[in-house]
C-alpha positions in Angstrom: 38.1 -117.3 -25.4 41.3 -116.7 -27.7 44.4 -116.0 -27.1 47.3 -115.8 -28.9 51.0 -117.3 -28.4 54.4 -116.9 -29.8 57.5 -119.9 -29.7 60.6 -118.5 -30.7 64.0 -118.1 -29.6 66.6 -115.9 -28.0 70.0 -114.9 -28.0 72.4 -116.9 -29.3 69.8 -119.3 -30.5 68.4 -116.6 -33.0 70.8 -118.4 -35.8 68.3 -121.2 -36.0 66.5 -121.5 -38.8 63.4 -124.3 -39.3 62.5 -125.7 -43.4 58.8 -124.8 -44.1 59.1 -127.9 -45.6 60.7 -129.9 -42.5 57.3 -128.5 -40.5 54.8 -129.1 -43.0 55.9 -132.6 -43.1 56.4 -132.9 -39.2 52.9 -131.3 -38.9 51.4 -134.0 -41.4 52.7 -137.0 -39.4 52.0 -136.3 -36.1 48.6 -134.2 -36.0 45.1 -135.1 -36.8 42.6 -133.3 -38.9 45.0 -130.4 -40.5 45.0 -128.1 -43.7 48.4 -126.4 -44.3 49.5 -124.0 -47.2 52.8 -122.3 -48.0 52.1 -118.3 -48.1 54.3 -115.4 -48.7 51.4 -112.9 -47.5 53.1 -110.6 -44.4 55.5 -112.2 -42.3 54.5 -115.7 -43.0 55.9 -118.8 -44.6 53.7 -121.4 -43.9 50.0 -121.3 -42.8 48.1 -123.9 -40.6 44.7 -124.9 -38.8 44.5 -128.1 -37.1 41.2 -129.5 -35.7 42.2 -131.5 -32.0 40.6 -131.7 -28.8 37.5 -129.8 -29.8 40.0 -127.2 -30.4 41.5 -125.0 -33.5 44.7 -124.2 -33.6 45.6 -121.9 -36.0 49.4 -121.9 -36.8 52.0 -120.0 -38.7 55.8 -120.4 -39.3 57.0 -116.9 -39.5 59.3 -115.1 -41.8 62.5 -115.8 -39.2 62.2 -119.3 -40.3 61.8 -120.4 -36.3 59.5 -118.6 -34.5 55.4 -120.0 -34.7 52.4 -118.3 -33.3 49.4 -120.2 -32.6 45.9 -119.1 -31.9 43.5 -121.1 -30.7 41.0 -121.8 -27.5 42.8 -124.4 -25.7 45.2 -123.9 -23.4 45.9 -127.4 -23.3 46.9 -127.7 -27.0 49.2 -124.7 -26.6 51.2 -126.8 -24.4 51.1 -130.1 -26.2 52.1 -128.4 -29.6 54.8 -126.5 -27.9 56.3 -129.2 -26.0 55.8 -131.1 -29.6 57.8 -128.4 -31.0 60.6 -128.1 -28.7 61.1 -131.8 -29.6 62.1 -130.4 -33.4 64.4 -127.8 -32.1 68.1 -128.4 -31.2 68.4 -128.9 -27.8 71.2 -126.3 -27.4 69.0 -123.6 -29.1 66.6 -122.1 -26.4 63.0 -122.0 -27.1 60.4 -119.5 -25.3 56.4 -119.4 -24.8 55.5 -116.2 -25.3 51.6 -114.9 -24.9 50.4 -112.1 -27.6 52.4 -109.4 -28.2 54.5 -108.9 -24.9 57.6 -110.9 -24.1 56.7 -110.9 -20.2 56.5 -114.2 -17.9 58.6 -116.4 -20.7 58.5 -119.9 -20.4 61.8 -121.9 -21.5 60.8 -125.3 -23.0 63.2 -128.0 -22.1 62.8 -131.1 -23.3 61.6 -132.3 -20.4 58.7 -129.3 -19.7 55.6 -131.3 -18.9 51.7 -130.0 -20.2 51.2 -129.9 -16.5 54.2 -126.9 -16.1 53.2 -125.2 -19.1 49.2 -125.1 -18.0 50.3 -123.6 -15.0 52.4 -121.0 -15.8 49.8 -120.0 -18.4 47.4 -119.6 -15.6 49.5 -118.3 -13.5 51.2 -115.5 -15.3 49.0 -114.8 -18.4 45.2 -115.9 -17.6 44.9 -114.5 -14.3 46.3 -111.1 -15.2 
């Protein structure tokens, strides 16, 4: 089953602003099998699909410049690329997990937020409602 995700920001935090470039690059280096393309079609700067894990993850970059949505099978994956994202992101600007459209049950990503704490807040909040 799918599902979809949102990483953004809040608050004070919503100054930030991420180079389509700076991911396309960061993407290049650090996943596997991966096809990316800029795009200016809706709401998106920069498209993605990555192939990891027996998994898709289809990716985006939206027009904000900082938040991503990611859809893909694989709970798992969802955790490892956010936690891989918050590593990108200025510490001092706060960075949320977000499932589909509603904002409920955020998680904050720290840089310390483990796979394991992510997975189970997933389950716990978003898969078992």
């Amino acid at each position: 089953m799918s599902y979809g995700y949102l990483i953004g920001s809040m608050g004070k935090s919503r100054d930030l602003k991420i180079s389509p470039d700076m991911i396309a690059r960061s993407l290049l280096q650090n996943w596997g099998e991966i096809e990316i393309r800029t795009t200016n079609i809706g709401s998106s700067l920069l498209e993605w699909r990555i192939s990891v894990e027996n998994s898709l993850i289809n990716g985006n970059l939206l027009g904000d410049s900082q938040t991503i949505s990611l859809d893909t099978g694989g709970v798992t994956v969802v955790a490892e690329f956010a936690i891989w994202y918050r590593s990108l992101v200025p510490q001092e600007c706060k960075l949320f997990l977000y499932s589909g459209p509603t904002w409920q049950y955020p998680i904050e990503l720290f840089s310390d937020t483990s796979v394991e704490e992510i997975v189970g807040a997933i389950n716990q909040h978003w898969l078992s409602a």
